[in-house]
C-alpha positions as CSV (number, residue, x, y, z in Angstrom):
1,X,-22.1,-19.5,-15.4
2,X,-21.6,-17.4,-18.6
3,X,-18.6,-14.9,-18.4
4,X,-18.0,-12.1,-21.0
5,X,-15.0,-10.2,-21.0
6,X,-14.5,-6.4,-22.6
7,X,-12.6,-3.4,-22.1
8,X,-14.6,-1.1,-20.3
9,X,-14.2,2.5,-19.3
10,X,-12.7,4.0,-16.3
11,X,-15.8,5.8,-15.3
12,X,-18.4,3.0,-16.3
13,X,-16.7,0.5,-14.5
14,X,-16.5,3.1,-10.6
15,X,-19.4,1.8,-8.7
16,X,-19.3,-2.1,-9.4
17,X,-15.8,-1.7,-9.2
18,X,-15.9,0.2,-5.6
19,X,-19.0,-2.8,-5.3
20,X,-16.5,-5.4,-5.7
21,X,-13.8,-4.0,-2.4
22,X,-17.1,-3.5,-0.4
23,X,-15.9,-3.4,2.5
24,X,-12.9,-1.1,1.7
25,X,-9.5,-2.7,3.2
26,X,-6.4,-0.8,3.6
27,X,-4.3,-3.6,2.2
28,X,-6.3,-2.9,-1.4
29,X,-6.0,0.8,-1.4
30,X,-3.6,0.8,-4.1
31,X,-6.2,-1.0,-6.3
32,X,-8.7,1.2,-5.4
33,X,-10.3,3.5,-7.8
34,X,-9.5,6.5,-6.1
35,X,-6.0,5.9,-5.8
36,X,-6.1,4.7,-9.4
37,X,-7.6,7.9,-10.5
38,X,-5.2,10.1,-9.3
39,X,-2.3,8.0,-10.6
40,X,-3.9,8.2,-14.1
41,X,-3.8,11.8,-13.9
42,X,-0.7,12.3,-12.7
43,X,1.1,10.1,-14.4
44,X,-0.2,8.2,-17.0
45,X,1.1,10.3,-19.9
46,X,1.0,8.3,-22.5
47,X,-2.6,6.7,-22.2
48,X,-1.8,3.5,-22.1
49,X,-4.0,2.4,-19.3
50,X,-6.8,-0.7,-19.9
51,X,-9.4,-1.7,-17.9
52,X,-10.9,-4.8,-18.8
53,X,-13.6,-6.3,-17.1
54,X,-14.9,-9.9,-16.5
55,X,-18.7,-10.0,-15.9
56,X,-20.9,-12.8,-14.7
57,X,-24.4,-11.9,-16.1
58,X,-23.7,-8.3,-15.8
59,X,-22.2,-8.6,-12.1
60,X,-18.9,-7.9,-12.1
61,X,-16.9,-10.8,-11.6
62,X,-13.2,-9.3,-11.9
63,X,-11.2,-6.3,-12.9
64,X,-7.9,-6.1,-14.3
65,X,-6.2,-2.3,-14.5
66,X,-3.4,-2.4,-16.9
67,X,-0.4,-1.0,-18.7
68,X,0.0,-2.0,-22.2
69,X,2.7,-1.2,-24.5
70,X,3.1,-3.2,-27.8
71,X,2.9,-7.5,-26.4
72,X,3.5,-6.7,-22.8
73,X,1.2,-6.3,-20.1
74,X,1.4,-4.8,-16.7
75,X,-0.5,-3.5,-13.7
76,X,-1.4,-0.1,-13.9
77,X,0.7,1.6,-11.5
78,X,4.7,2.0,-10.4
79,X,6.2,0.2,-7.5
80,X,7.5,3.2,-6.4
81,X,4.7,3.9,-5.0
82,X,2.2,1.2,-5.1
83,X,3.6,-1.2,-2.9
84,X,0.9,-4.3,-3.7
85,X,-1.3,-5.1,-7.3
86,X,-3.3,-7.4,-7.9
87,X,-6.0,-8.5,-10.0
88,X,-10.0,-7.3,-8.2
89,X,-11.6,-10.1,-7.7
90,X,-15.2,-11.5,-6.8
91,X,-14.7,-13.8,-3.9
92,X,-15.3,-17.6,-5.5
93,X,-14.6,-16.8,-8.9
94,X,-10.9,-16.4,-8.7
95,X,-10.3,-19.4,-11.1
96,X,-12.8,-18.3,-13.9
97,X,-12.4,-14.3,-14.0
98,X,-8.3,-15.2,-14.1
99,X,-9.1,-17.1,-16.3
100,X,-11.1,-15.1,-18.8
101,X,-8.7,-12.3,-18.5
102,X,-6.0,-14.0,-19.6
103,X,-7.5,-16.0,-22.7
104,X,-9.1,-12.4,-23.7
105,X,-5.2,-10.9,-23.6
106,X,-3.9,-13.7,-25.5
107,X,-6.4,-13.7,-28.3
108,X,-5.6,-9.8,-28.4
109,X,-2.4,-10.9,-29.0
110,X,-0.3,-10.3,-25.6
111,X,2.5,-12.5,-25.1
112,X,4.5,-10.9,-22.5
113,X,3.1,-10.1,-18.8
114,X,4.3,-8.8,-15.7
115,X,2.1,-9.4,-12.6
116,X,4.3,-7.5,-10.0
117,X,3.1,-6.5,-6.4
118,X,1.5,-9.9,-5.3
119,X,1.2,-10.5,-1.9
120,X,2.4,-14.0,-0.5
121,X,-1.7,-15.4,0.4
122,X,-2.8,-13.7,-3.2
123,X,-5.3,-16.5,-4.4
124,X,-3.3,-14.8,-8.2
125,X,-0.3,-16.6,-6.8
126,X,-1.7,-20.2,-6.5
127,X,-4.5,-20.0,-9.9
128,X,-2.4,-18.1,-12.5
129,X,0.7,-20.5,-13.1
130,X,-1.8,-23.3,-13.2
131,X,-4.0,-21.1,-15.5
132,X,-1.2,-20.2,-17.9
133,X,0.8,-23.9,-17.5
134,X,-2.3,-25.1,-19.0
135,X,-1.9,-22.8,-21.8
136,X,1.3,-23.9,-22.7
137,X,2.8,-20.5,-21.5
138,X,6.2,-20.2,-19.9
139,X,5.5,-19.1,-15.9
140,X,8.2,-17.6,-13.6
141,X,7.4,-16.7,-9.9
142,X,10.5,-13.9,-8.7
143,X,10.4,-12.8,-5.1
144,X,10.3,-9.0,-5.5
145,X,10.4,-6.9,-2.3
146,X,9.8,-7.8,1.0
147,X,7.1,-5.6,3.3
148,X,8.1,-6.5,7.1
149,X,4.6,-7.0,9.0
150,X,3.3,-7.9,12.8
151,X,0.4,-9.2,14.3
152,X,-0.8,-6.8,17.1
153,X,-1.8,-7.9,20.5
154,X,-4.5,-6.2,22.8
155,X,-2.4,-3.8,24.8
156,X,1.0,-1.8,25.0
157,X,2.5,-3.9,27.7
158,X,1.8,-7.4,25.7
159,X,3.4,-5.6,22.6
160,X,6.5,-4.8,24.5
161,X,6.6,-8.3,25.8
162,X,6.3,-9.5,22.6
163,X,9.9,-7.8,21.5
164,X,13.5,-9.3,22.0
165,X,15.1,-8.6,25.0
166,X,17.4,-6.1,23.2
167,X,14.7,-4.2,21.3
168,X,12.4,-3.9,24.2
169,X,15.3,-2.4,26.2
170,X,16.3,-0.2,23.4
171,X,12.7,1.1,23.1
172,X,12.2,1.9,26.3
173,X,15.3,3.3,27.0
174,X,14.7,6.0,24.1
175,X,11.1,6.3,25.2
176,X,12.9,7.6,28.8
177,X,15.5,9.6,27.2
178,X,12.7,11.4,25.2
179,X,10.3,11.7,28.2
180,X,13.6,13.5,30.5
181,X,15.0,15.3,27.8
182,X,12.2,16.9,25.8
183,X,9.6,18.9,26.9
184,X,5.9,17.9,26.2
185,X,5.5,15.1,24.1
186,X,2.0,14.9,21.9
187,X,0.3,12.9,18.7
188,X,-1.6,14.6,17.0
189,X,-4.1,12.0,14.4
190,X,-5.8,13.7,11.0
191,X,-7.9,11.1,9.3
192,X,-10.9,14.5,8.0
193,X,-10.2,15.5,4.6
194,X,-9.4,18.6,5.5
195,X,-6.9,17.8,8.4
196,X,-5.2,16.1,6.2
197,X,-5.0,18.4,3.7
198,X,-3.6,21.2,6.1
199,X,-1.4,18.5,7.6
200,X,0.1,17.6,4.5
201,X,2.6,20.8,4.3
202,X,4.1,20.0,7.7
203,X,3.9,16.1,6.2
204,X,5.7,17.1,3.0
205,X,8.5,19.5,4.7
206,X,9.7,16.6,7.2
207,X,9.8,13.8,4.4
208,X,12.2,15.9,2.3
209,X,14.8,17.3,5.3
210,X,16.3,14.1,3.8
211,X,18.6,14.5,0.6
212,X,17.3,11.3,-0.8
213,X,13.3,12.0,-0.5
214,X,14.1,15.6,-1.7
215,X,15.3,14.2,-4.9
216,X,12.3,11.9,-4.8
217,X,9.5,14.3,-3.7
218,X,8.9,16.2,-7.7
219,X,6.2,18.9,-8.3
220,X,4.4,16.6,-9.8
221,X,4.9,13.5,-7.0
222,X,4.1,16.1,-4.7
223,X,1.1,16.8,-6.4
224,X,0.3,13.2,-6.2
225,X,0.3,12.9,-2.0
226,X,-1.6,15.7,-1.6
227,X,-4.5,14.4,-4.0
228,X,-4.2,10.8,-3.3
229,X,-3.9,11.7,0.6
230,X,-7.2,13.7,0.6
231,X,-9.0,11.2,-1.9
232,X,-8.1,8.1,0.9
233,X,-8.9,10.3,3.3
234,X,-12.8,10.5,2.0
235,X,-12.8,6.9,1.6
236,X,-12.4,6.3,5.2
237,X,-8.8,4.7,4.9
238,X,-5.6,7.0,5.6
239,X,-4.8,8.4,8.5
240,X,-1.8,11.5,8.5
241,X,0.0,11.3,12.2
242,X,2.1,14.0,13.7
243,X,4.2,13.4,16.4
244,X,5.3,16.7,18.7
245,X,7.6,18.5,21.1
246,X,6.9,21.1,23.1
247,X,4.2,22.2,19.7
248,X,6.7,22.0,17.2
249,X,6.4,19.4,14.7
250,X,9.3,17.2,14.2
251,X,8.2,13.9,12.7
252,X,5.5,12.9,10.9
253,X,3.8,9.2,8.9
254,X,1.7,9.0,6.4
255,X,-0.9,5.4,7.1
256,X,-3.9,4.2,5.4
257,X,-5.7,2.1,7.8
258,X,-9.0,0.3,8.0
259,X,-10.9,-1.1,11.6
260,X,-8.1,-4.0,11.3
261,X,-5.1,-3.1,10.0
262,X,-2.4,0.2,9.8
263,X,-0.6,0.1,6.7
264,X,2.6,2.5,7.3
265,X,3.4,4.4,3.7
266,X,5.9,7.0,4.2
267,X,7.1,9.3,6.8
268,X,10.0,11.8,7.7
269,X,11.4,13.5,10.6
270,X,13.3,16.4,11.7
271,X,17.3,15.6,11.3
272,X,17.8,18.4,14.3
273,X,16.0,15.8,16.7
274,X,17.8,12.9,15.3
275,X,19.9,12.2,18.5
276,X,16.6,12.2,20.5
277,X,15.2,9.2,18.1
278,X,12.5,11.0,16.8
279,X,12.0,8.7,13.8
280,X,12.0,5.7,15.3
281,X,10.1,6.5,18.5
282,X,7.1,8.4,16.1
283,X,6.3,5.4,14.1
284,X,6.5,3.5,18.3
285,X,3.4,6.1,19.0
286,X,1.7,4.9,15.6
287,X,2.2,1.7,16.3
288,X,0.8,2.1,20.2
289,X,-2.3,4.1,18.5
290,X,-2.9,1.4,16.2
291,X,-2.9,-1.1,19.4
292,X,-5.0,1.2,21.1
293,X,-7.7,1.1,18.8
294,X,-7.8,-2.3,18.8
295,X,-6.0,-2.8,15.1
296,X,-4.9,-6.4,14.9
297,X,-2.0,-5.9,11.9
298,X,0.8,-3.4,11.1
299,X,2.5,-3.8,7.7
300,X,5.4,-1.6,7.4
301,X,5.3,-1.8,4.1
302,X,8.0,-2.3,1.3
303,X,11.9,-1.9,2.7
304,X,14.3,-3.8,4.9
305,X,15.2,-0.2,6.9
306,X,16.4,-1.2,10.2
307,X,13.4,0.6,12.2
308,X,10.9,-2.1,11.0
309,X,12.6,-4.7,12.7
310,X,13.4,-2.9,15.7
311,X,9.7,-2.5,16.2
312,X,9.1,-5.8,15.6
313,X,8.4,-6.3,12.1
314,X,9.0,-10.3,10.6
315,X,9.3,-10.1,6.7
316,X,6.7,-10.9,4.2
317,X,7.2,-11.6,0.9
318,X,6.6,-9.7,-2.1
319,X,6.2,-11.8,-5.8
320,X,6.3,-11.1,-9.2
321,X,4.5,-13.6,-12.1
322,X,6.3,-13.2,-15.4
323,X,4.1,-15.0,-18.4
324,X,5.2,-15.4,-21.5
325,X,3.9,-17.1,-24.5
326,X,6.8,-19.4,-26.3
């Protein structure tokens, strides 16, 4: 096999590129080129993004998307808001596409890199300190964030099962406190384009009734949700969920989900309903939806908030490969 390596164009590289995460998985979305897109646009001001491409007789082979600034290298993206990067890469050609990308950085004269977002399983974590060891480059692996996960059984009961004693009782016993006290209960699911596009205000609203996401949620981050929402949305892979009493809207989480897997992103809720546990119990009804469709993993993403555990959630590690050349 003959692998060439250049930097190719955003827009030359979208179809092998959307070829190469055939079929599309929610755990990839944030290397997806839709996702990537809209980042670029919103807030890559600078221009510093690189997309250099391995290719295998003209098949693409791997993709790395990249910050570059001076001798260090990144991933494209913020962890902010991308909770997992990684390299894109052709099943069975890990080893040489890794390792074409990194001798074609190095000869361009890189010497500092910073492969953040790797999930614990990423075949990256295993090949790359090999790769660069037997470059003579200096490798440290740093465990970065956690993102608290769970395997789903096939039903509701079995899920409840599957909680401690004093989580299962504390579930339930806010699922009947909700059920006496509140009027009708409903969850309402917008995975269309446009459902999630008119969904999005009420989504937006309930995320920032919280001082901290206020200060979080720009004009120009806002901006971002709405396009990246609607963009996932087309590709088949996020889902917005609105959880309701008596037809007012007090919480609401933002997923991207494939047939497999829920991935849960954000979320926010209405403080007024607090004592009711409105948070909590809306990201339960996600979670039952997800079982209900017959979803086998729920990742709750980046953060040790108390709520992912409560539900269930056992943590996963998060890594970060630092290379540097001596």
């Amino acid at each position: 096999m003959s692998y060439a390596t250049a930097l190719e164009s955003f827009d030359a590289l979208r179809d092998d590129w959307l070829t190469l995460l055939s079929p599309p998985r929610a755990r990839q979305v944030f290397q997806h080129p839709r996702w990537q897109q809209v980042w670029l646009d919103e807030f890559d001001r600078q221009k510093d993004a690189r997309f250099l491409a391995v290719r295998d007789g003209g098949t693409l082979a791997g993709l790395a998307s990249l910050l570059v600034d001076g001798e260090r290298v990144s991933f494209l993206g913020d962890s902010n808001i991308c909770d997992y990067m990684d390299f894109v890469l052709a099943p069975g050609r890990e080893d040489h596409a890794l390792s074409a990308i990194i001798d074609t950085l190095l000869a361009e004269g890189h010497r500092d890199f910073d492969f953040w977002g790797l999930r614990s399983g990423s075949p990256t974590l295993s090949l790359l300190p090999q790769l660069a060891g037997r470059r003579g480059l200096e490798v440290r692996i740093e465990d970065e964030a956690v993102c608290p996960q769970l395997d789903l059984p096939a039903t509701w009961e079995e899920y409840l099962e599957l909680l401690g004693g004093k989580n299962r009782h504390e579930l339930r016993r806010k699922m009947r406190r909700l059920e006496k006290t509140a009027g009708a209960m409903g969850l309402r699911v917008l995975c269309s384009p446009q459902e999630l596009e008119q969904g999005m205000d009420d989504f937006l609203r309930l995320m920032t009734l919280k001082s901290d996401k206020a200060q979080f949620m720009t004009p120009e981050m806002e901006r971002f949700f709405r396009r990246v929402g609607i963009a996932m949305a087309e590709e088949g892979l996020a889902g917005l969920y609105i959880f309701e009493l008596d037809g007012r809207r007090v919480a609401s989480t933002f997923c991207f989900e494939d047939p497999e897997e829920t991935l849960i992103y954000n979320s926010g809720y209405d403080p007024q309903y607090a004592y009711l546990s409105v948070g909590l119990l809306s990201k339960a009804a996600c979670l039952r939806h997800a079982i209900d469709d017959g979803r086998q993993h729920l990742d709750f993403l980046r953060g040790s908030e108390p709520y992912k555990y409560d539900l269930g959630g056992k943590d996963h590690q998060v890594y970060r490969c630092l290379i540097k050349k001596a």
